[in-house]
N, CA, C and O atoms as a GROMACS GRO file, in nm:
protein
  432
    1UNK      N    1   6.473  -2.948   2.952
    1UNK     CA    2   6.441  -2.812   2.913
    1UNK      C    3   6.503  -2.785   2.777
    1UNK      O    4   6.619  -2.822   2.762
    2UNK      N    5   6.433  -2.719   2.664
    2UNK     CA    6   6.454  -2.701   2.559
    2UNK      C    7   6.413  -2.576   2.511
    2UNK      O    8   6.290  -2.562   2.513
    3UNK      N    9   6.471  -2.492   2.473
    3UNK     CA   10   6.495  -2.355   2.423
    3UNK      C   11   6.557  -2.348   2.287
    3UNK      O   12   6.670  -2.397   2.286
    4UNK      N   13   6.508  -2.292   2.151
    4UNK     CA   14   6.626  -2.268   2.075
    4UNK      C   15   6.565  -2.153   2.019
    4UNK      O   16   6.448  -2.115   2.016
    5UNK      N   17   6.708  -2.090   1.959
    5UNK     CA   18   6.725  -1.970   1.907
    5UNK      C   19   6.776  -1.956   1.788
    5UNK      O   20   6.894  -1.977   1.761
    6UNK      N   21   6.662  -1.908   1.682
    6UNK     CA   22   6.752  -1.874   1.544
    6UNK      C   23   6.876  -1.748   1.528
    6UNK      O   24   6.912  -1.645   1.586
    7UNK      N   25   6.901  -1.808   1.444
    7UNK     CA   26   7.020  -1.713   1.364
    7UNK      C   27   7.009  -1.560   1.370
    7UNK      O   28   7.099  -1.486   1.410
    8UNK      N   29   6.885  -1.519   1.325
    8UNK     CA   30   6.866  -1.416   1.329
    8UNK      C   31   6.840  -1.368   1.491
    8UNK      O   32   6.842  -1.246   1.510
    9UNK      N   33   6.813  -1.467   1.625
    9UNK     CA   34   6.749  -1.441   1.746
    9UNK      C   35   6.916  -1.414   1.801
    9UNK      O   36   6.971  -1.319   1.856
   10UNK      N   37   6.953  -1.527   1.762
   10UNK     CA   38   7.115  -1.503   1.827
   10UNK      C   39   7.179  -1.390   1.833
   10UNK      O   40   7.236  -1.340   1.931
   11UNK      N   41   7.166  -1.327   1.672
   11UNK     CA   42   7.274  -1.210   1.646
   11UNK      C   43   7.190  -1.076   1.747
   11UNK      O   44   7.243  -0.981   1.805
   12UNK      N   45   7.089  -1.103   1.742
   12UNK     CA   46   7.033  -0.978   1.828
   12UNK      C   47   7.091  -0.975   1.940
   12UNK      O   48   7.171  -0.888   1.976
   13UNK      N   49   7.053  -1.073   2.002
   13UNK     CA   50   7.065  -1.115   2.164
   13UNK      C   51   7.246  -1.077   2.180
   13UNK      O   52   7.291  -1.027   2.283
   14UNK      N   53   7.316  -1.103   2.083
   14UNK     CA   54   7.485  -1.124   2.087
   14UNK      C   55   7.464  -0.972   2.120
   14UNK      O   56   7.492  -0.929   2.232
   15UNK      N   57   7.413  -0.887   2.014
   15UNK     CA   58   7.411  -0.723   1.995
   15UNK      C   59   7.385  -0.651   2.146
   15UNK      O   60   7.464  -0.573   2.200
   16UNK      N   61   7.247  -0.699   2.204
   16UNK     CA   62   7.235  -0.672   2.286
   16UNK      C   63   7.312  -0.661   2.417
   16UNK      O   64   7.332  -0.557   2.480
   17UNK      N   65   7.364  -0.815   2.456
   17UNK     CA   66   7.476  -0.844   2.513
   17UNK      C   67   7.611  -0.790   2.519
   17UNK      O   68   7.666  -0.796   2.629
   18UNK      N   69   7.696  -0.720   2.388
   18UNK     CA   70   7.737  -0.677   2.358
   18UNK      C   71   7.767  -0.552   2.452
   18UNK      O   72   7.842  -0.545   2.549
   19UNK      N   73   7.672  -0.440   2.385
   19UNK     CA   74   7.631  -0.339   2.453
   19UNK      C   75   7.644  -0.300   2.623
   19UNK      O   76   7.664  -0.191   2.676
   20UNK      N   77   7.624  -0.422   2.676
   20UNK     CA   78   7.587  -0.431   2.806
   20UNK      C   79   7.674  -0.509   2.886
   20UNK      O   80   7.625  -0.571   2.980
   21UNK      N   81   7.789  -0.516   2.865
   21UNK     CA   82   7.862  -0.651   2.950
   21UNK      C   83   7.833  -0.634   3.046
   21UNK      O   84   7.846  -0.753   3.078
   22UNK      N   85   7.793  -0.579   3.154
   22UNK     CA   86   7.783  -0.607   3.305
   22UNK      C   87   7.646  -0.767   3.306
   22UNK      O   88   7.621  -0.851   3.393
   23UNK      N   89   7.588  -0.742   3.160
   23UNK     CA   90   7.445  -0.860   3.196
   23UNK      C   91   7.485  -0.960   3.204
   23UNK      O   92   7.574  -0.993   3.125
   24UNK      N   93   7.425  -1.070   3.322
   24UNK     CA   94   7.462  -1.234   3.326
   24UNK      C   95   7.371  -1.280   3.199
   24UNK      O   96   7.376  -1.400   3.169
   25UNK      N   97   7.325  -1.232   3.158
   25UNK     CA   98   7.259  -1.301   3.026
   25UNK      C   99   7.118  -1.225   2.962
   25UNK      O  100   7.076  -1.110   2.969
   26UNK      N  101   7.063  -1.366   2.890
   26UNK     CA  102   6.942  -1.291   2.856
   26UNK      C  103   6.802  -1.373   2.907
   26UNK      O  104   6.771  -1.488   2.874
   27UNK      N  105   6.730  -1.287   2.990
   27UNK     CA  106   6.661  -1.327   3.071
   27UNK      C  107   6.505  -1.359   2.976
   27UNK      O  108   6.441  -1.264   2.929
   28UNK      N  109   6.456  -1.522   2.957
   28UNK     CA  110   6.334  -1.509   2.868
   28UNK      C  111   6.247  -1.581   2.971
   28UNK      O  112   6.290  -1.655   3.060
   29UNK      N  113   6.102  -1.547   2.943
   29UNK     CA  114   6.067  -1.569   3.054
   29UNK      C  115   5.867  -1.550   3.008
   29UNK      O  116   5.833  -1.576   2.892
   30UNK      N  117   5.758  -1.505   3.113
   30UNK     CA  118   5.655  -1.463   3.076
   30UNK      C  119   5.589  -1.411   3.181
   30UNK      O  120   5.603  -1.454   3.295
   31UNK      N  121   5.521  -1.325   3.152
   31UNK     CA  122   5.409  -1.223   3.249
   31UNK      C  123   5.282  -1.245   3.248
   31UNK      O  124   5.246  -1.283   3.137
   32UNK      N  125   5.180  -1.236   3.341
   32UNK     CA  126   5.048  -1.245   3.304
   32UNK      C  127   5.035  -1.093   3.268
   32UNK      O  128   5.067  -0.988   3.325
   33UNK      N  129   4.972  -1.130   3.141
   33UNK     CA  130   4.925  -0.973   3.045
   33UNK      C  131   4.820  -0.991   2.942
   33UNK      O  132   4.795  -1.110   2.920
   34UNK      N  133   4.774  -0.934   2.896
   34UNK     CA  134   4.718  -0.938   2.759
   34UNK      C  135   4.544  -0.978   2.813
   34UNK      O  136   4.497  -0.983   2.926
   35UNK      N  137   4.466  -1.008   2.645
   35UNK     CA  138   4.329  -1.044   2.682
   35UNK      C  139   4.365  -1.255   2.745
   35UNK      O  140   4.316  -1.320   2.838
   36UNK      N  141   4.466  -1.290   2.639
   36UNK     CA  142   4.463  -1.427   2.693
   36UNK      C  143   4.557  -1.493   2.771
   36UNK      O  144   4.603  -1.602   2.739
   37UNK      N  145   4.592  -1.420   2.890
   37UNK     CA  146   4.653  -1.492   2.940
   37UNK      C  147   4.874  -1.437   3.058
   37UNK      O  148   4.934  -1.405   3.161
   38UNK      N  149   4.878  -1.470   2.919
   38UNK     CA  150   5.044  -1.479   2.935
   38UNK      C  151   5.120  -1.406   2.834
   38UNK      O  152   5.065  -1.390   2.725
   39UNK      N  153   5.270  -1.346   2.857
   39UNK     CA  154   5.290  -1.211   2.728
   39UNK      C  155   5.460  -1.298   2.730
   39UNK      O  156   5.506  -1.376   2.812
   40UNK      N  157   5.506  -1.252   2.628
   40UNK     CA  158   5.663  -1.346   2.678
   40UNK      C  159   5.748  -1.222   2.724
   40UNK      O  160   5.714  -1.107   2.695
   41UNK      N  161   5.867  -1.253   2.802
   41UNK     CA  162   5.920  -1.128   2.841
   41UNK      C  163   6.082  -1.163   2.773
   41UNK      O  164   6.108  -1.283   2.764
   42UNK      N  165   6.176  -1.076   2.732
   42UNK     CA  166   6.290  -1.112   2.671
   42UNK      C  167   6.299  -0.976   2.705
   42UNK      O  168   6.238  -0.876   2.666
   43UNK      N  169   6.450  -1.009   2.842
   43UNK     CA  170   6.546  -0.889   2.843
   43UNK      C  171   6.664  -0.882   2.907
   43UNK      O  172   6.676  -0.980   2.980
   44UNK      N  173   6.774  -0.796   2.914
   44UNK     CA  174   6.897  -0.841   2.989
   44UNK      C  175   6.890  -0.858   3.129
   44UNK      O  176   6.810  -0.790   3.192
   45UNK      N  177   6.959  -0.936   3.182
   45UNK     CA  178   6.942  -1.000   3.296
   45UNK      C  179   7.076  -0.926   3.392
   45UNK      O  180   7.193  -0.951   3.362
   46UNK      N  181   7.042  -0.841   3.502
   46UNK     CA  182   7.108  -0.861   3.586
   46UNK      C  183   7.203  -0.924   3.653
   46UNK      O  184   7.318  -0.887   3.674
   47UNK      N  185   7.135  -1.048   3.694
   47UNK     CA  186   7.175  -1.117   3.776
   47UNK      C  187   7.074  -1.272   3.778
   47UNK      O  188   6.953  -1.278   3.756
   48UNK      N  189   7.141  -1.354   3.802
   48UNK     CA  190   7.070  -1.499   3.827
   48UNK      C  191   7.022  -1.478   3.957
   48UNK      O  192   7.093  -1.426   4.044
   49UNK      N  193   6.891  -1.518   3.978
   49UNK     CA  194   6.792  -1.575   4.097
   49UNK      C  195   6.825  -1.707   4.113
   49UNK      O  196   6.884  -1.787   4.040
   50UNK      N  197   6.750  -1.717   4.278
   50UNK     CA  198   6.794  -1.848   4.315
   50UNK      C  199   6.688  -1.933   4.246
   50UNK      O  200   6.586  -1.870   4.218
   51UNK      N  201   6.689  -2.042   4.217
   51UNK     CA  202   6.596  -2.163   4.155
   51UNK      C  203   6.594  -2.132   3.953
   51UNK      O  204   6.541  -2.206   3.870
   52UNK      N  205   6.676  -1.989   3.924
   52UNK     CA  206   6.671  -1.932   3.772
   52UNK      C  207   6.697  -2.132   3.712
   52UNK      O  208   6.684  -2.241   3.769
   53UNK      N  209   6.729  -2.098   3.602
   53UNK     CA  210   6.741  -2.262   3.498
   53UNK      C  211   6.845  -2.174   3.413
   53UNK      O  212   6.797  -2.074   3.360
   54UNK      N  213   6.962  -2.196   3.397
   54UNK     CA  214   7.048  -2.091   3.324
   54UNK      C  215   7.103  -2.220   3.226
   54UNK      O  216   7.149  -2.330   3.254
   55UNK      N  217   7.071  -2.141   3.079
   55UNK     CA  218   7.104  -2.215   2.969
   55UNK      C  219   7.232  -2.191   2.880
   55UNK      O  220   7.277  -2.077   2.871
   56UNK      N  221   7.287  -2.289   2.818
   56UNK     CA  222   7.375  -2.214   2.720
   56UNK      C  223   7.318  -2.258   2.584
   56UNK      O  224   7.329  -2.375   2.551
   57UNK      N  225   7.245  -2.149   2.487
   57UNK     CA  226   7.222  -2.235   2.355
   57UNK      C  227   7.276  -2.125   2.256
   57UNK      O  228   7.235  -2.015   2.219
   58UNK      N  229   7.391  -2.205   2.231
   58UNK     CA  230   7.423  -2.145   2.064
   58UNK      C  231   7.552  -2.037   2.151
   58UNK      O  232   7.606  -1.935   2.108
   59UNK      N  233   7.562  -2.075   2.222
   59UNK     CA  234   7.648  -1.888   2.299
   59UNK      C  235   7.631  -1.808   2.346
   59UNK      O  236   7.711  -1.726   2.391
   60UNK      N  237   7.466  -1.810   2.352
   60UNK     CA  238   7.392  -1.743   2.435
   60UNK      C  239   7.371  -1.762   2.589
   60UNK      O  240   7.320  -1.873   2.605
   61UNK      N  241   7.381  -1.726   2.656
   61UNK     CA  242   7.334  -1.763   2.827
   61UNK      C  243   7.186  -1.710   2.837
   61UNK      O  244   7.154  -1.591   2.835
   62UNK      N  245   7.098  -1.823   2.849
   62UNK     CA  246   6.957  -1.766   2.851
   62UNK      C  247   6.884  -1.822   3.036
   62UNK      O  248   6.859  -1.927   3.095
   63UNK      N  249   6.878  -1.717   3.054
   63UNK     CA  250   6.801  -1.749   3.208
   63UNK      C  251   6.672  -1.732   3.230
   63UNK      O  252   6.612  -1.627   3.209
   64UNK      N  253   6.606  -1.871   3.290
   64UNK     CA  254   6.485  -1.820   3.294
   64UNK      C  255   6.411  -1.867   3.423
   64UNK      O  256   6.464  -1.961   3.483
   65UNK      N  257   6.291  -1.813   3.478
   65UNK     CA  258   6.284  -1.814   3.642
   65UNK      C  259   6.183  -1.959   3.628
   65UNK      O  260   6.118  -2.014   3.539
   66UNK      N  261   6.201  -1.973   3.712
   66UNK     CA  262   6.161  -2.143   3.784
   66UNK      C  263   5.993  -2.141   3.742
   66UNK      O  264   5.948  -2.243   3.689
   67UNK      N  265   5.894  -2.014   3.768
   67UNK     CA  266   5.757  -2.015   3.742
   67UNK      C  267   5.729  -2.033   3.542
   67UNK      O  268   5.634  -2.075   3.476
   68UNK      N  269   5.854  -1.980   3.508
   68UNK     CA  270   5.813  -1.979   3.344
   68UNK      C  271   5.869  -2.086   3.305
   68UNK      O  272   5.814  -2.111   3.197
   69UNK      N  273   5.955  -2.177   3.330
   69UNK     CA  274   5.982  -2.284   3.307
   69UNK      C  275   5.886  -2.392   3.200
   69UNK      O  276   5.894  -2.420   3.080
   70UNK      N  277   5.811  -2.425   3.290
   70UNK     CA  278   5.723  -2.521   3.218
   70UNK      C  279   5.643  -2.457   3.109
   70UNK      O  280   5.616  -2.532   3.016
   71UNK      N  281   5.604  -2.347   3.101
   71UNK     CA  282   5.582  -2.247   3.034
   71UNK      C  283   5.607  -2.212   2.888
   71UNK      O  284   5.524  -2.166   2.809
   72UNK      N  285   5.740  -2.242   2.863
   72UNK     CA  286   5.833  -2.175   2.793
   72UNK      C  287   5.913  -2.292   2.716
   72UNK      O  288   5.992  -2.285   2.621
   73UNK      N  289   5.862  -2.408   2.794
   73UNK     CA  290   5.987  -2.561   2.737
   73UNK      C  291   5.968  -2.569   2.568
   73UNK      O  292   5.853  -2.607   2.545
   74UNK      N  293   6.019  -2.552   2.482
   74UNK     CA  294   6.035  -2.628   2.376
   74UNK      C  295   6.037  -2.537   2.305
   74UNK      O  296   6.047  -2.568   2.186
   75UNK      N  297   6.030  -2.393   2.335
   75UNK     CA  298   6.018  -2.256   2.244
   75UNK      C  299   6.163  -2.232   2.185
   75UNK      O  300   6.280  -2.240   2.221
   76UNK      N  301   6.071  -2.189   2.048
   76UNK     CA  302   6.185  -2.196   1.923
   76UNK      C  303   6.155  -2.006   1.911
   76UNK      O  304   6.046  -1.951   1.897
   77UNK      N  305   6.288  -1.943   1.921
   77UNK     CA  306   6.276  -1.759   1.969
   77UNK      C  307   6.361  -1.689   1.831
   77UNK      O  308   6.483  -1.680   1.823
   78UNK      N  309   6.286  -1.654   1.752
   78UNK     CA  310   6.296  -1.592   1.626
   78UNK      C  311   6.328  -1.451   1.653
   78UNK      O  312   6.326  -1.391   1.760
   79UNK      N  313   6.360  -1.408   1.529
   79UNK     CA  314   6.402  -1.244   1.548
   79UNK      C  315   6.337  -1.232   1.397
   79UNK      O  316   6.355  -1.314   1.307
   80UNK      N  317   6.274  -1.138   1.391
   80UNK     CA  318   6.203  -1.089   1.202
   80UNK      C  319   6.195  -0.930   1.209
   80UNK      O  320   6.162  -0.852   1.299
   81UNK      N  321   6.235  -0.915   1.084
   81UNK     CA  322   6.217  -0.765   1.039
   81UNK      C  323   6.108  -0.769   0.953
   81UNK      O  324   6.078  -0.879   0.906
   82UNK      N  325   6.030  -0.650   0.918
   82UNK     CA  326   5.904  -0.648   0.826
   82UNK      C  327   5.916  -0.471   0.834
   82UNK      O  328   5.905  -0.414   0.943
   83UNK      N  329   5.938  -0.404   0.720
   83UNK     CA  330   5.984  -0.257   0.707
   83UNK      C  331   6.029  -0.241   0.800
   83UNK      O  332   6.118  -0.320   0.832
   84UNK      N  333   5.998  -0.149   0.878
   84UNK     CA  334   6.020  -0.060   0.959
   84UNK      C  335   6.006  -0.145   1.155
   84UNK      O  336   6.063  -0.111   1.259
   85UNK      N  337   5.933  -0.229   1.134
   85UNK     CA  338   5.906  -0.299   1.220
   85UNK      C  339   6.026  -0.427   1.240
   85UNK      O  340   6.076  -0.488   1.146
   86UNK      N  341   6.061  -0.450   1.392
   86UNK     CA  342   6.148  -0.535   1.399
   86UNK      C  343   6.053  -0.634   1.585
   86UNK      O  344   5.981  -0.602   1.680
   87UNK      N  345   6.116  -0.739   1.537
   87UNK     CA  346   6.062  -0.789   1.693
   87UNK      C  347   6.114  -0.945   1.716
   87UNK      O  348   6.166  -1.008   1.625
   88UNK      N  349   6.096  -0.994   1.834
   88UNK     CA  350   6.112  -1.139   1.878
   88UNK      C  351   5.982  -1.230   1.841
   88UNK      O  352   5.872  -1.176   1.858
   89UNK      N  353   5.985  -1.327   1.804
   89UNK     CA  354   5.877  -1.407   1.754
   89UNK      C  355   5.873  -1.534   1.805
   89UNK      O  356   5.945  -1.616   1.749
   90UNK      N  357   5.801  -1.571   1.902
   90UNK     CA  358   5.776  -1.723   1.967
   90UNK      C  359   5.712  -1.847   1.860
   90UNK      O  360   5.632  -1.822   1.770
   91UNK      N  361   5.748  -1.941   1.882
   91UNK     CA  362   5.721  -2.056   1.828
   91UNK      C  363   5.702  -2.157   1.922
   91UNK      O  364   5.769  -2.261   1.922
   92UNK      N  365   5.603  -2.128   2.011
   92UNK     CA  366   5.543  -2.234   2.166
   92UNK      C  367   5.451  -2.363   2.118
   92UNK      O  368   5.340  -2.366   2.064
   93UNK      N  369   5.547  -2.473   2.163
   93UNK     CA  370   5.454  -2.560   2.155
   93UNK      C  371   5.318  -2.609   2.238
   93UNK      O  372   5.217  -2.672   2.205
   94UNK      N  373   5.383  -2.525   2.410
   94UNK     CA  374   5.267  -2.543   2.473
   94UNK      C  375   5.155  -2.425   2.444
   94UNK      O  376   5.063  -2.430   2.526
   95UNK      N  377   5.148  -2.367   2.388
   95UNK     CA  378   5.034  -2.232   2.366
   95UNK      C  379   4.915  -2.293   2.299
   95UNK      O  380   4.923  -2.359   2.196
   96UNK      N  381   4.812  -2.269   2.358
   96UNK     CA  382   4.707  -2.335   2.288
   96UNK      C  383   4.635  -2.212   2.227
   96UNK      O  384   4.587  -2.244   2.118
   97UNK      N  385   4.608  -2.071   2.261
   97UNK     CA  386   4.569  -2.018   2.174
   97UNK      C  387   4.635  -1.888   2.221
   97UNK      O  388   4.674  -1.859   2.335
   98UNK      N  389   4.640  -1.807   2.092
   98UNK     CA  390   4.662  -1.677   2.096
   98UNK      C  391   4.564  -1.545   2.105
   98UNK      O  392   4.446  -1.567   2.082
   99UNK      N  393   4.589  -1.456   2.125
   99UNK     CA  394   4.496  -1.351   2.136
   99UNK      C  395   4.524  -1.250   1.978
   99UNK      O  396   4.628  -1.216   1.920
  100UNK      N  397   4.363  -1.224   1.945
  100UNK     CA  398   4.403  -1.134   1.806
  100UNK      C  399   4.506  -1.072   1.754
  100UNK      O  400   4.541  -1.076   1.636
  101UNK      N  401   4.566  -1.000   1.864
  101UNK     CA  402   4.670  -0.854   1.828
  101UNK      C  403   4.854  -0.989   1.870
  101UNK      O  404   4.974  -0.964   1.880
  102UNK      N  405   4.798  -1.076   1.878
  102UNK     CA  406   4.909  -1.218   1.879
  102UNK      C  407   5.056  -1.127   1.988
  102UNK      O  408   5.177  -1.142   1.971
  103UNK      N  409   4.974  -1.018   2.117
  103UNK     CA  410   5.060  -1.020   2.242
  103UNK      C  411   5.064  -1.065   2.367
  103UNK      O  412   5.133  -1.033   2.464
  104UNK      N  413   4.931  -1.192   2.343
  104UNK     CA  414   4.966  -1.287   2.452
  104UNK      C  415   4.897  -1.428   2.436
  104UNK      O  416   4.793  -1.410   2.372
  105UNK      N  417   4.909  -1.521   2.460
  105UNK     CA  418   4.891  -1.644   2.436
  105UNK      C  419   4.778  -1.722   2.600
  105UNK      O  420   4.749  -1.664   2.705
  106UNK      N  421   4.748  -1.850   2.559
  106UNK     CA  422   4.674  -1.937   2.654
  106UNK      C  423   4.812  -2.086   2.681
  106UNK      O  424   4.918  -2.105   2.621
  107UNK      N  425   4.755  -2.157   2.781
  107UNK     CA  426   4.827  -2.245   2.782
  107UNK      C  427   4.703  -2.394   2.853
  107UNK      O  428   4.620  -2.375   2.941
  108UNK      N  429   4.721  -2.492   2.801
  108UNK     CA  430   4.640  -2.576   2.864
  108UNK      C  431   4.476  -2.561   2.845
  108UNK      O  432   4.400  -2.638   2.904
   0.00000   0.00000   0.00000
């Protein structure tokens, strides 16, 4: 399993974390949503589930549930500002296509 997180993904996630100590981490993961498919989900985590895959990259504790797993392997998790606009930005190797408005992806 392979997850990484830029510089800029880290300091967020740290921020976030921060804020919140009661969270076991940061929970990344995916939903069925959108026109194609699958949406990614990134948020503080409660608590670990049984079968979760709990990571450490960079200092981060990233948990993610057993169904998004295969899903999610090799994703490189950006953070970008653009004015006024701020957000998380996937870099999936398994995604085969995206949907126009690029808030949910295909796989296979």
């Amino acid at each position: 399993m392979t997850i990484q997180i830029t510089p800029a993904a880290n300091d967020r996630m740290r921020g976030f974390l921060a804020a919140s100590p009661e969270a076991a981490g940061v929970r990344f993961g995916v939903k069925r949503t959108g026109c194609s498919g699958f949406g990614y989900v990134v948020d503080l985590a409660s608590a670990v589930a049984e079968g979760d895959a709990v990571l450490d990259i960079d200092g981060i504790r990233v948990i993610v549930d057993p169904k998004s797993l295969p899903l999610v392997d090799g994703t490189l998790i950006d953070f970008q500002k653009q004015g006024l606009n701020a957000a998380f930005v996937f870099h999936n190797p398994n995604a085969t296509g995206e949907c126009g408005c690029g808030e949910s992806f295909t796989v296979g």
